[in-house]
N, C-alpha and C positions, 0 to 999 in steps of 0.2 A: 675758337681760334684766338690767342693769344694776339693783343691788338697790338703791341710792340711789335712782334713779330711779323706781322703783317703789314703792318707800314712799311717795314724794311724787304720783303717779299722780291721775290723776282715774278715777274708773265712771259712768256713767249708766248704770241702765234703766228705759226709762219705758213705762209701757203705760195712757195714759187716753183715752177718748171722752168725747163729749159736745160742746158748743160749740168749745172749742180741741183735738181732737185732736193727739195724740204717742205716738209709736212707736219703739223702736227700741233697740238696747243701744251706745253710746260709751263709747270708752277713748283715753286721752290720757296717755303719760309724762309725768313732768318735764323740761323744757329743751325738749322738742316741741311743735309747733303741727298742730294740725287743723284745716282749713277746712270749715266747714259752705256747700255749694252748690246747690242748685239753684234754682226758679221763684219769681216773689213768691208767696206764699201758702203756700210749700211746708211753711214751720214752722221755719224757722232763727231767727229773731230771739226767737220764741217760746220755743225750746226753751233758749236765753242764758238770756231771764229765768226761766226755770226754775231752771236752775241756779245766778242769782243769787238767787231767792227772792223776785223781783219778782213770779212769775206762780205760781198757786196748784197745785200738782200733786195729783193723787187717787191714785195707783198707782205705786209704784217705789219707787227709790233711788236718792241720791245720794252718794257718797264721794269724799272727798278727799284724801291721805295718811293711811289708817287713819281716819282722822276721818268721820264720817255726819253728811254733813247733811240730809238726807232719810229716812225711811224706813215707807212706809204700815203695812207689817205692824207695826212697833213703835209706831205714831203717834206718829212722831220729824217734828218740822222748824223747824230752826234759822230763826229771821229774821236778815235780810240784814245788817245789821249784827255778826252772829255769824258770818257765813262767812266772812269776811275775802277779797271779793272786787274785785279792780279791776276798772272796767267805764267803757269808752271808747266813748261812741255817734258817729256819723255828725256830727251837728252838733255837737259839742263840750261843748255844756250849761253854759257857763262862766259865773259870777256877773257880770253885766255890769258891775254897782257897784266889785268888787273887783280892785283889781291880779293880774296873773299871783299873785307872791310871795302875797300872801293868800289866792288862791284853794287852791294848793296847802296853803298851811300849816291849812287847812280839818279836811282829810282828816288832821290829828296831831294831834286832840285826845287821843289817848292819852299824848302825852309833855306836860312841862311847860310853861306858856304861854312862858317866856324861853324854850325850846328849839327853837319851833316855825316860827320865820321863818329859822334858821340851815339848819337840816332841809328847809323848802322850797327856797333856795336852792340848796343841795344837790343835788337833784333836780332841779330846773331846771338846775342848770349841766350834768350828765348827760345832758340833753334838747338840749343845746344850745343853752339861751335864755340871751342876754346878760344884764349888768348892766341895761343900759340898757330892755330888752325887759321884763324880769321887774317893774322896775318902771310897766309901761305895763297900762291895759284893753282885753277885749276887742278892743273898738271899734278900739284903735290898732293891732292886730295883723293879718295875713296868714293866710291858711285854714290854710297850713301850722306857722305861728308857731302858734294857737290850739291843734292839732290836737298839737303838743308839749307842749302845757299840759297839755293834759287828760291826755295818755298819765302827765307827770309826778304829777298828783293824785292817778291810780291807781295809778301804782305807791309813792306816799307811804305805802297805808292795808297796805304790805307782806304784797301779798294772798296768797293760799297758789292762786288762779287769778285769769289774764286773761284776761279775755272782752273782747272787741273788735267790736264792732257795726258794720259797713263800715267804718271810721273813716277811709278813703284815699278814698271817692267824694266829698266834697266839695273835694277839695283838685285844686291845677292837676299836670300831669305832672311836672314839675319838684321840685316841693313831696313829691310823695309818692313819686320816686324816692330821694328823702333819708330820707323816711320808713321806707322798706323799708330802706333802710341800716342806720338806725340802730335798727330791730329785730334786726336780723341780731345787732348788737354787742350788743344787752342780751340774750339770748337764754339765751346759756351761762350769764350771770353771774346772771342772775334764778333760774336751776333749777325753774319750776314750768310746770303745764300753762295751755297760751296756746289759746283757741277763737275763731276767726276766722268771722266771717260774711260772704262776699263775693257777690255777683254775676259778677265778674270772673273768668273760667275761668284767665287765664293766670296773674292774680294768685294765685289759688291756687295752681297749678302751680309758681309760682314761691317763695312763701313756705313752702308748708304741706310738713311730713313726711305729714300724713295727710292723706285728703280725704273727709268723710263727702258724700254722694250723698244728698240729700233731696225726697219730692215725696210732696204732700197728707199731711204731715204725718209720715211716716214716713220712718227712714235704709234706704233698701234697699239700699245697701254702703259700707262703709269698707275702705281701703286706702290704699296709697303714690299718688302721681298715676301710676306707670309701672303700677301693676295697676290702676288704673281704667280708663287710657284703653287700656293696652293687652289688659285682658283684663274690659270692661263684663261686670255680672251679664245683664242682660238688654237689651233693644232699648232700652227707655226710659231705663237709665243711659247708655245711646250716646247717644242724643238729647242729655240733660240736660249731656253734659259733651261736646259740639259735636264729636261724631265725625261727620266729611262721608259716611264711605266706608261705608254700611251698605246690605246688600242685603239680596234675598231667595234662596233657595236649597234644592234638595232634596239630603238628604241618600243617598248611591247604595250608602254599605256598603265595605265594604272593598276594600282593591284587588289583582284577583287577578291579574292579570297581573307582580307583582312578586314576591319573595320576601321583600321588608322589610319586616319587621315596624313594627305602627303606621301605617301609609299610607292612607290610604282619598277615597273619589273624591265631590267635589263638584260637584255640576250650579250652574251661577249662571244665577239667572229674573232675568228683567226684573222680573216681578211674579208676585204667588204664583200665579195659575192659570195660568203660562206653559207650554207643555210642552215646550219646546226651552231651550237652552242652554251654553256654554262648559263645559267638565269641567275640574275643575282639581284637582289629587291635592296635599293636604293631609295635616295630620297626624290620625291617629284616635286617639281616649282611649277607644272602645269604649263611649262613653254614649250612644249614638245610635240609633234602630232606621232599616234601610232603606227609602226611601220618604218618610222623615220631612221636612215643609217647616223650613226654619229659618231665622233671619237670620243676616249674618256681616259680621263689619268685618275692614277692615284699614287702618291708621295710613300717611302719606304715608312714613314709614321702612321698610314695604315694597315699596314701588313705585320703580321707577328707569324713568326715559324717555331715547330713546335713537332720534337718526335711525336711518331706516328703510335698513337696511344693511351698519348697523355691526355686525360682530362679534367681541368683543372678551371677553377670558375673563371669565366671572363664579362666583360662588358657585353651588354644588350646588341654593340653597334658592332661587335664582329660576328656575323650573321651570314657568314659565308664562308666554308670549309673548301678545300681543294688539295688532292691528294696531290703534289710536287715531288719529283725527283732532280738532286744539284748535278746541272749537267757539267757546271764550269762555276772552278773560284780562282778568285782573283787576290793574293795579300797583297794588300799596302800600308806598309807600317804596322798601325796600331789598328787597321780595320780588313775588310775582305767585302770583293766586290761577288758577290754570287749569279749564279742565273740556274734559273727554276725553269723545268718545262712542266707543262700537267698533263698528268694521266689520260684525264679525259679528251684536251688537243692537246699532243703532241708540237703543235706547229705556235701557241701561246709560248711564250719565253716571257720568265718576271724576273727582272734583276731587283735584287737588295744589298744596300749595305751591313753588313752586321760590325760586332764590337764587342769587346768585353768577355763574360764568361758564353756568351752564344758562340762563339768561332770552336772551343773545345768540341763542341756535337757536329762541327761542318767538313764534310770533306766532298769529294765527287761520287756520285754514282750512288747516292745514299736516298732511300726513301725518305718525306716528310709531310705534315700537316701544314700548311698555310693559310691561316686567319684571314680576310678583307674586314676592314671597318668599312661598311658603308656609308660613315661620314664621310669620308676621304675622298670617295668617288665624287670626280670634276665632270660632269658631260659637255661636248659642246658641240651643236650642228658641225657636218660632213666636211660642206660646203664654207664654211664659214673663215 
């Protein structure tokens, strides 16, 4: 871990009941962003104003480069004006009365009043708002214009974190591909932990180093976006971060017919009291007992489709055929959402996305081969 980086660090942990439940332990480098995801209600936006000191905590900690802003055992907790936090909500919140420039220069009243319209300026040119713009209101500005304002205000009060409250759903596509841009560029240069609240699975994916997983008030995992999606805690992280491909499955025990080591054999059920099914020989981690029901995903990157015919050399890890017919596609844009049912259950449905010169062979009602890469397969207890 990079020791700059870590000094300057965020920690959460929170642990209260009551009316606004919160759960869960968060960590966040410097120069990093984590996205907080999941359902309305789930306790993201909530868990922000925590950390700004907007919303009351009863249990935890919070830290910020060595610095405590919270802390129940010590009955420590900084007000918000003491944590030196930028914070960008959804609708902007901007002074309707005051020009951009003034609105910025708001947020410095720590330096001198002559100092303080040079310094927003400043910042707004950063932001990318013109001469001409910075001196306009609200009113005369664009979702995406407004939406630079605010980012500039917060980062005026030179917060030591950026919390960000969907700040991109009001804005048009257009508006907030620019936005994403021109995050990316301040990112390195700002060095501190950035906490994203989205709705938007891709957007996270796309923006965040980390992505915490939240539902009914609790994080029930953080990771990178590739070990979330590719390796969910449990059935309900699949769900919450729109994994298509989750089944049901008993678990068969190892596999003796080989002699490689780690191998072991998966039944795939239609549904859990199925008693028939596909076997498919996956990898074992030995945490398993035989018999055991389970769910399992796999990610459209282990799946390859393939007329009914072709054979053509493939990797060791796709080790499992399945005869599919497309029962339904879906175009969007530049890609096509499909769904597979298989010959052998009927009652299996496998969506993928495809792209590129694979849409030319896709239509409805069409026989094909479908690949599994047994890497790909995620298991995870029933129960869990």
């Amino acid at each position: 871990m990079n020791t700059a980086s870590s000094s300057k660090s965020l920690h959460v942990i929170i642990d209260q009941h009551g009316s606004i439940p919160l759960q869960g332990v968060l960590h966040c480098d410097a120069g990093k962003m984590i996205a907080l995801i999941g359902p309305s209600g789930a306790g993201k936006t909530s868990l922000l104003r925590s950390i700004a000191g907007l919303l009351p905590m009863t249990t935890g900690s919070i830290c910020v480069g060595g610095e405590t802003w919270f802390d129940s055992q010590r009955q420590l907790n900084l007000k918000t004006l003491q944590r030196h936090v930028g914070l960008v909500f959804q609708h902007y919140a901007l002074m309707p009365h005051l020009t951009a420039l003034e609105d910025v220069a708001l947020s410095l009243l720590q330096h001198p009043k002559n100092e303080r319209l040079a310094l927003a300026k400043a910042w707004l040119d950063k932001v990318n708002i013109t001469d001409t713009l910075q001196n306009r209101k609200p009113a005369q500005l664009s979702g995406g214009q407004q939406q630079r304002v605010a980012l500039a205000r917060a980062l005026a009060r030179e917060p030591k974190v950026l919390l960000l409250d969907e700040p991109f759903s009001a804005v048009d596509q257009l508006s907030r591909q620019g936005l994403y841009e021109l995050l990316a560029d301040l990112r390195s240069e700002l060095n501190i932990p950035i906490v994203l609240v989205t709705h938007d699975l891709n957007e996270a994916r796309l923006l965040a180093d980390q992505i915490a997983v939240m539902d009914a008030g609790k994080i029930i995992q953080q990771g990178s976006p590739f070990e979330i999606y590719r390796s969910p805690k449990n059935a309900r992280v699949a769900d919450l971060v729109g994994i298509r491909n989750r089944f049901y499955g008993r678990w068969l025990g190892p596999d003796r017919s080989t002699t490689q080591v780690g191998t072991g054999l998966l039944q795939w059920l239609a549904t859990p009291d199925a008693k028939e099914g596909p076997i498919l020989k996956v990898r074992d981690k030995g945490r398993l007992e035989a018999g055991q029901l389970v769910n399992w995903v796999i990610q459209t990157d282990g799946l390859l489709l393939q007329p009914i015919g072709i054979e053509q050399p493939i990797s060791s890890e796709l080790n499992h055929r399945v005869e599919v017919m497309i029962s339904e596609v879906k175009h969007l844009g530049e890609s096509s959402i499909i769904t597979l049912e298989s010959h052998a259950s009927p009652d299996i449905k496998i969506r993928m996305t495809v792209t590129g010169p694979q849409r030319a062979n896709i239509d409805q009602n069409i026989k094909m081969t479908l690949l599994l890469d047994s890497s790909w397969v995620h298991i995870m207890p029933l129960t869990s």
